[in-house]
N, C-alpha and C positions, 0 to 999 in steps of 0.2 A: 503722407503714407504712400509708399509701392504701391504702380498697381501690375501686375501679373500680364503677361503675352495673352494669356487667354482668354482673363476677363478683357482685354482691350479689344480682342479676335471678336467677343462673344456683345460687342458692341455696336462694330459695323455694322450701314447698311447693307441691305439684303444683296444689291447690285452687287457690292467688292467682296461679301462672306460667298456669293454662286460665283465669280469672276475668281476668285480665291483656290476654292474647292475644285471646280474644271482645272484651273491650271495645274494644280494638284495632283489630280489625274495624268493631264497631259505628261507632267516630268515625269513621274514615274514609267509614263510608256516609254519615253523617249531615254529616259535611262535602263530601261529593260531593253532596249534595243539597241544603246549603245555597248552592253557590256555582252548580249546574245549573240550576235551576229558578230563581230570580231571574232569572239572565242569558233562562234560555227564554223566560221570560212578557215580559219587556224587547224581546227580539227582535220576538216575536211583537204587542207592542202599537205598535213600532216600522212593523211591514209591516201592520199594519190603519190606522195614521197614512198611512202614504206610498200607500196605495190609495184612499185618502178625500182625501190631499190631491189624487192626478189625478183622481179625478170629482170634486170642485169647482173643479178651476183649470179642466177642461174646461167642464162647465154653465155656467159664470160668463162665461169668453168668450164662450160662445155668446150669452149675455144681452146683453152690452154690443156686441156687434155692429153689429144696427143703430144703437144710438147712436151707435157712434163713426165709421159711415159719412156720418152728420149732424153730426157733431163736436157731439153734443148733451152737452155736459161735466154739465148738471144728471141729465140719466139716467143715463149711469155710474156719475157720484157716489152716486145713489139704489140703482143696481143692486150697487155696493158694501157699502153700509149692508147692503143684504139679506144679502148673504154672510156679513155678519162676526156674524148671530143665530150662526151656528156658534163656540160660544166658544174652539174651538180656532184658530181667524184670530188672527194676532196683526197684521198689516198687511196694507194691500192697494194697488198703486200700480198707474197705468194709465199708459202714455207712448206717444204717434205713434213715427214712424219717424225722426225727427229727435230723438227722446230728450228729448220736451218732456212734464213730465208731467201729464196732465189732468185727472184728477182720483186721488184718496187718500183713503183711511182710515189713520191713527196714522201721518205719514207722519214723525215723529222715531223713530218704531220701527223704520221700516224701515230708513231712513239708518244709525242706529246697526248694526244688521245686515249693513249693505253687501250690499243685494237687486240692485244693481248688479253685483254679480262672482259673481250667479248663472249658471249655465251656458249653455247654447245651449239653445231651448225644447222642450219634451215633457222632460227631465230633471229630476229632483228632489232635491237634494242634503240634508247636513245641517251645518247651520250654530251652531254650540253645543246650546244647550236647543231649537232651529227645525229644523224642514224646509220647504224655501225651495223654489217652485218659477216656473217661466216658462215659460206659455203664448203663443204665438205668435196673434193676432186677423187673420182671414185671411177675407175674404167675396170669393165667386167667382172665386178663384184669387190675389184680389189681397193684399197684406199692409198690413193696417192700421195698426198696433201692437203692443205686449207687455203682458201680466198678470204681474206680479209678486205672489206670495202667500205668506206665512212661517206656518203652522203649528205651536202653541206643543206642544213634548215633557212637560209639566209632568205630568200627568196617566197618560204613562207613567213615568216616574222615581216619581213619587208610589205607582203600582200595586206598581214592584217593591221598592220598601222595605216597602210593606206585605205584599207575599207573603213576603218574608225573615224579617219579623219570626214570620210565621207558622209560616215553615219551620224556623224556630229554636227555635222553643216546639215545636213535635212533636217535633223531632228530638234534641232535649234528654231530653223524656216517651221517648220512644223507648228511648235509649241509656241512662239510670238504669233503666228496668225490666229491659232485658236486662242488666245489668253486676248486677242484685241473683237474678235468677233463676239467672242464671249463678253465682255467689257458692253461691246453696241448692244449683243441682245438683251443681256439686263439691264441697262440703262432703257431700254424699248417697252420692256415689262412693269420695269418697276416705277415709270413715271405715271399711268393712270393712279397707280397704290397713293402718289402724294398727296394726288388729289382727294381721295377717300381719307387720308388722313388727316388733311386740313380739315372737311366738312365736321371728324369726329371732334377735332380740339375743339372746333367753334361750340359746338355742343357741349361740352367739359366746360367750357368758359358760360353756360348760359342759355343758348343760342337754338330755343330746340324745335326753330324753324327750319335754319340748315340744313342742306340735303345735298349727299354726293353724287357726280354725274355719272349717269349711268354707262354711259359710251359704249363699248363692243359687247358682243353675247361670248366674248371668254369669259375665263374664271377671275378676273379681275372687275368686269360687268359686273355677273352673278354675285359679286362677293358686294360693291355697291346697290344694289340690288336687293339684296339682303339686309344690309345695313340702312336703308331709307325707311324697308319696311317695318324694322326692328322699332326706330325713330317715331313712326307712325301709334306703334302699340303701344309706346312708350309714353305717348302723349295721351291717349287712349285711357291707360293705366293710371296718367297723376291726376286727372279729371276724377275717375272711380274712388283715386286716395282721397283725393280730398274730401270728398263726400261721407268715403267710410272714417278719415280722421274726425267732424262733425259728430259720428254719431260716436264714438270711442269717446269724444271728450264728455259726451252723456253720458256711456255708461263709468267710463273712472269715476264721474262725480257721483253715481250712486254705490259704485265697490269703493269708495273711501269712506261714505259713512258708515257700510257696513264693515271697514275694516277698523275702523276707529274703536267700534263697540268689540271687536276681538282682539283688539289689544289689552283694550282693559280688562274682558276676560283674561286674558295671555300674562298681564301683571300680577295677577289677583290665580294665576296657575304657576308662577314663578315664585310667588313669596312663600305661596305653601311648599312648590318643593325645596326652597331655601330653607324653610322650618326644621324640614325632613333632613335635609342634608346637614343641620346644625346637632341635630338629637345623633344621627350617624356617627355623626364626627366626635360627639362629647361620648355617647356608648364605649368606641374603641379606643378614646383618648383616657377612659377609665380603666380601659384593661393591663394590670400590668404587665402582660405577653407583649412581645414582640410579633408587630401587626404589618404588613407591608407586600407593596408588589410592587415589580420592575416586569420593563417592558422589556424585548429580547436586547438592545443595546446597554441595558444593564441599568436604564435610569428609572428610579420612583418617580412612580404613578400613582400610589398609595402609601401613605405613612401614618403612624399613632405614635401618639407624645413619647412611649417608651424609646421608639425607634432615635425620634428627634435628639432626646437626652444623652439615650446614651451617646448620640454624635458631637453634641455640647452645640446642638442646634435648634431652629423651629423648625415646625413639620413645612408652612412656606419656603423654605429654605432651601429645604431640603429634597421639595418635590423636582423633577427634573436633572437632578445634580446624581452621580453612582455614587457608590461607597470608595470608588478611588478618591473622592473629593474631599472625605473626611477622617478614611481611617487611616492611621499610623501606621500599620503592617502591611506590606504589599502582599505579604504570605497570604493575611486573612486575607485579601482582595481578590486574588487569584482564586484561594477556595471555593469563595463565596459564588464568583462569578463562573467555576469550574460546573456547579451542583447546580446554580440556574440553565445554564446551559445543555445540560444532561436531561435535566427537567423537561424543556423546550422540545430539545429535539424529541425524544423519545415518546412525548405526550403522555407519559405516568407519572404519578406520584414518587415521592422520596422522604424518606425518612432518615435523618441524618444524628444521629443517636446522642454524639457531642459535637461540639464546634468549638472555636473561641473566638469570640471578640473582643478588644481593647477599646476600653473605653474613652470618652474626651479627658476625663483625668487620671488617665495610664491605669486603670483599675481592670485587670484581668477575670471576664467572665465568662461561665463555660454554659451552653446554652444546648438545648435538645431543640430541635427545630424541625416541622412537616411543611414541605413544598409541594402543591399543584399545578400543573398545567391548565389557564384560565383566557380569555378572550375579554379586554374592558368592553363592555355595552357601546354598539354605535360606532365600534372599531375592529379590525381582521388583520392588526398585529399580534404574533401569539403573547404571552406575555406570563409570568411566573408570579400566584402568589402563595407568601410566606408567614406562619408563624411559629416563633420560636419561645420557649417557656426555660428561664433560669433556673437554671438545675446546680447552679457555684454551691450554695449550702447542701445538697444533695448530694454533689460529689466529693464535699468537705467531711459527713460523716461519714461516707464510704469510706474515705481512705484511710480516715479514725478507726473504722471498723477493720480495714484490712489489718491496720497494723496491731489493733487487738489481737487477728488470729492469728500473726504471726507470732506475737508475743506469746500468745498459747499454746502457737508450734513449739515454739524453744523449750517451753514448758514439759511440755509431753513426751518431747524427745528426752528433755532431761530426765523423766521420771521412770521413761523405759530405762536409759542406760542406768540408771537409780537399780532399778528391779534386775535387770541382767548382772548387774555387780553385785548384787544382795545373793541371788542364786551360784553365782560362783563361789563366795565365800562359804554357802551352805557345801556347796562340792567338793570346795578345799578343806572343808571342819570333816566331812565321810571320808573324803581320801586320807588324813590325820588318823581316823578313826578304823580305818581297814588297816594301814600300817601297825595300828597296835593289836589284831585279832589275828587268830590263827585257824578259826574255823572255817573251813574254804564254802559253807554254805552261808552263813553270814556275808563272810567279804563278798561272795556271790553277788548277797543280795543288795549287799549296798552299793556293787559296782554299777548293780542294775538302775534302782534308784540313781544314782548317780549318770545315766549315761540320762533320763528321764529329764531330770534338772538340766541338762544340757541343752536338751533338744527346745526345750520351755525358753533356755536364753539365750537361746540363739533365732528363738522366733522376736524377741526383746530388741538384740543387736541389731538385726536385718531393717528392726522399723528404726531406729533411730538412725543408723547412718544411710537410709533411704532418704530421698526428699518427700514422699508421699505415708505420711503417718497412717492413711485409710487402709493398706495393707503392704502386703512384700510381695516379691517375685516370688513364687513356691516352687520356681524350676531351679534357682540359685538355691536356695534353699535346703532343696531336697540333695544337690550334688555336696552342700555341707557335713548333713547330717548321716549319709552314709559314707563318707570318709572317714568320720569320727567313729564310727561304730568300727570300722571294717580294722582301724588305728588300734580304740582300745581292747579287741578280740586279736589282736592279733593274727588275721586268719590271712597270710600272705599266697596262698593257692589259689583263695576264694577271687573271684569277679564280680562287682558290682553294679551293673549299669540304669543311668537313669535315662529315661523316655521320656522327657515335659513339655510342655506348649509352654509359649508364657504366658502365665494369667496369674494376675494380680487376686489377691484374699485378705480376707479382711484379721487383724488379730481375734476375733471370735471363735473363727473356724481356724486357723495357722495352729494356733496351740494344740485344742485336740486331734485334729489332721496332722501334727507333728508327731504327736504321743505315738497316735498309732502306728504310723510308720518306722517308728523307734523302737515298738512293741513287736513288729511283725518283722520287722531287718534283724532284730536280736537272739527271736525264738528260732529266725533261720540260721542263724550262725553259730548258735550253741546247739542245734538237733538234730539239721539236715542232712549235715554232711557227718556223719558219727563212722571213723572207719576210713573215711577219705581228707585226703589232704587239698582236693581243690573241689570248686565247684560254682555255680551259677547263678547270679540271684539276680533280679531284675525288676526297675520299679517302672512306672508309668504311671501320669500324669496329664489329662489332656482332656477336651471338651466333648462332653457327651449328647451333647445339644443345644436350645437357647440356652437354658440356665445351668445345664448339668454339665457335670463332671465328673470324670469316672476312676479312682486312685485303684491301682493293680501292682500288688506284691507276689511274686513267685520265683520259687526256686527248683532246682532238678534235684533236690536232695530226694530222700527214704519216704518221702512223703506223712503227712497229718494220718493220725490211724482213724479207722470209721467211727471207732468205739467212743471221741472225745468229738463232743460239744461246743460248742465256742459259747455258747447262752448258758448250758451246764456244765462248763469246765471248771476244775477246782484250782488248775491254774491263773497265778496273778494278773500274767502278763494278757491272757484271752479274758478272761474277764474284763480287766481294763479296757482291750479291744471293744469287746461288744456296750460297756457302758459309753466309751467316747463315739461311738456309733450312733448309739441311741441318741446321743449329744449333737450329733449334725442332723438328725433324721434321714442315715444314709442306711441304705439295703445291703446286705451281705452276701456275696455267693461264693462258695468254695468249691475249688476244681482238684480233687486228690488221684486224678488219675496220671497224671505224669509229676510226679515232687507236689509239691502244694500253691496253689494259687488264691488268694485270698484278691477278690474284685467290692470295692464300694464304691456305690455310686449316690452320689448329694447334689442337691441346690448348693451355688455359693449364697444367695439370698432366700431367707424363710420368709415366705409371707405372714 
């Protein structure tokens, strides 16, 4: 096996790990020092360049000055030469204001430099190995020209390779003296230590007369010192053991007879609750529910024979093991484990209404099942237990019984549309019967009758092509029945509008609730409007409260005269009104002051 730089580091002795660590130290200074001080001296000979190059870009304009206000090109040229005794000049150009230039020193040097895309003047920039600078020539306000001037860096570069070399040669001297001093003084220190560590081995081996010298009053004394005296107590302390081993092996021998006799208690307290846990086990292994509890990782910790079976296992078997382990459906497993988990967390109970599980011989059963959130005795994993009660036969005559009432549906439906087609034919035998009559108060009255039969089969139609035979929409309804009306009167001036909520009614209340509004749409359309060719009628439909509801017929005709009764009318059509009233146990109000409004208001449910 490798062993690691570290662990070998973490090995040494103390001498080479402090001989190690100082030297450590050391290179870092001495590499902190080799990379500071080059860069220092570099900066530093960097800003005594860039100071010396603005006092000579300055003095040097100022020379050529008057030349170049005489455009005298042989004196600048001459006044150039003088500048460049300074061996750090590395070129020198002079150009008017039109960028013509007049005279130069090294003027391929400059070029090559591109002293052209020096900066805007009194700036001085650095250009490779160069610091390049451009002075502005400016005599009594006016601008003559530019000085162009490159100063060679050689001389700095040159300075700081040689202070490196030099800082590298100390710092080398440096760091082998201290890395050999350092070597002597812990080798100085750490040889009293071997001695103390000898005396301790000898002692490890046996030996615990051994004693390490004490030598100097440093901390390597002190620490021998310590260690003899430690030796001392120590010896001190197995004299005292032994004494109190002596009296311990008195008393174990009398706590083992007294432990002897609580075992046999302790056997004769185990058979009984093995008794107890056998009656337990045989109670829930007779229940035929589904008995069980898993721990949060999903595995039983309690099981009953129903459990077992249905997995086509023992409950041993089965203890420790999840239901991934034996059920066929990953679906149910996922379930199963979804609703323990919910359980868990949540800390409530669950009521799981159906479920299904598959059994060991593919036998599919549907189960109602309550889970709590429980804690086993003697343990502080949470843990979930389950029982579930098969409900397969349960939900076998259910679905026998559903399909009973559908069968019954089909039935009832059939026997409305039975009764709707019975009543049409009664309509088609009056309308037969009015084509042979000439009396317009007969055919009147059978039209009336006849619109009656309508209203009745269409309360029929509406339940049978509903899917809810308990009642109909009475808003669709109601937009039927006064089309039909508005149809067989012929009254194309007239407006009929209906106002409904949706609410469902039962065929108890539909039929005479239809009547009347068949009675009260009719007597407006044949009285109201006597004289006029249009006119207004309007119905409403809508909830009056928890259980009320409020049916409102009214129209802008000539209005109900005071003198007629709707209790003592001698008319059919109010009559009928006030008997199908009485039929819902709804309240009457009539408003005759603008056309006639007729309001009832009924329970859809009679107590």
């Amino acid at each position: 096996m490798s062993v690691s730089p570290l662990h070998r580091l973490m090995h040494l002795r103390i001498r080479w790990k402090l001989a190690l660590l100082i030297g450590f130290v050391f290179l870092v200074i001495a590499c902190f020092f080799l990379i500071f001080i080059p860069n220092r001296v570099e900066r530093m000979g960097d800003s005594a360049l860039a100071a010396k190059a603005r006092v000579v870009s300055a003095m040097t304009s100022a020379n050529i000055t008057s030349a170049l206000v005489f455009q005298d090109t042989a004196q600048i040229a001459e006044e150039l030469r003088s500048a460049m005794f300074s061996r750090d000049i590395r070129y020198a150009v002079v150009v008017d204001l039109q960028g013509r230039v007049l005279a130069s020193v090294n003027y391929p040097e400059a070029m090559r430099c591109e002293y052209e895309g020096t900066p805007e003047a009194g700036r001085i920039v650095r250009h490779a190995d160069l610091w390049q600078t451009r002075e502005r020539i400016i005599h009594r306000n006016t601008e003559l020209g530019d000085l162009f001037l490159g100063f060679s860096r050689i001389e700095v570069g040159s300075g700081r390779e040689q202070i490196m070399k030099e800082t590298a040669i100390v710092t080398l001297i440096v760091f082998l003296v201290g890395l050999l001093s350092v070597i002597g003084i812990s080798g100085a220190v750490t040889a009293h230590l071997k001695s103390v560590v000898a005396s301790a081995r000898a002692v490890t081996a046996g030996d615990m007369k051994s004693r390490a010298p004490e030598g100097h009053g440093d901390e390597v004394g002190e620490l021998a010192r310590a260690f003899n005296s430690m030796l001392d107590r120590l010896s001190v302390a197995q004299r005292n053991l032994e004494e109190v081993n002596k009296d311990l092996e008195y008393r174990v021998s009398v706590r083992t007879e007294a432990l002897l006799k609580e075992i046999g208690e302790h056997r004769n307290t185990e058979e009984s609750l093995r008794l107890t846990e056998q009656r337990q086990r045989q109670i829930i292994d007779l229940v035929p529910h589904f008995i069980f509890a898993k721990d949060v990782e999903g595995r039983f910790v309690v099981a009953n024979e129903a459990v077992a079976k249905a997995y086509g296992t023992a409950v041993e078997k089965l203890l420790g093991k999840t239901d991934a382990d034996f059920a066929s459906s990953e679906e149910e497993v996922r379930k199963f484990r979804e609703a323990d988990m919910e359980v868990i967390a949540s800390g409530k109970e669950k009521l799981i209404p159906e479920e299904q599980i598959t059994t060991a011989s593919g036998e599919v059963r549907i189960l109602q099942t309550i889970k709590i959130p429980f804690t086993l005795s003697g343990s502080t994993i949470a843990s979930v237990l389950g029982v579930s009660t098969d409900i397969t036969a349960l939900k076998t005559a259910e679905n026998e019984l559903k399909l009973s009432l559908r069968e019954k549906d089909v039935l009832l439906k059939e026997i409305h549309h039975r009764v709707k087609n019975n009543l049409q034919i009664i309509n088609s035998l009056l309308n037969l019967q009015v084509s042979d009559l000439h009396d317009p108060v007969i055919v009147d009255a059978l039209k009336v009758s006849q619109n009656r039969i309508r209203s009745m089969a269409l309360v029929h139609e509406r339940l049978y092509r509903s899917g809810n035979l308990a009642g109909i929409d009475f808003c669709e309804y109601l937009e039927l029945v006064a089309g039909q009306l508005l149809r067989a009167y012929d009254r194309r001036g007239v407006t009929c509008k209906v106002l409904s909520d949706r609410i469902m009614i039962s065929v108890d209340a539909a039929i005479p609730c239809g009547l009347i509004v068949n009675e009260l749409l009719t007597n407006a359309l044949k009285h109201a409007f006597v004289g006029r060719s249009e006119g207004y009628i309007e119905v409403i439909f809508r909830k009056a409260g928890e259980d009320l509801v409020e049916l409102t017929v009214s129209d802008d005709g000539v209005g109900l005269p005071p003198s007629i009764d709707i209790h003592t009318a001698e008319s059919m059509g109010l009559t009928l009104v006030a008997s199908l009233a009485q039929q819902l146990q709804a309240t009457i109000a009539i408003d005759r002051s603008a056309g006639t409004r007729f309001c009832l208001t009924f329970r859809l449910r009679n107590d």
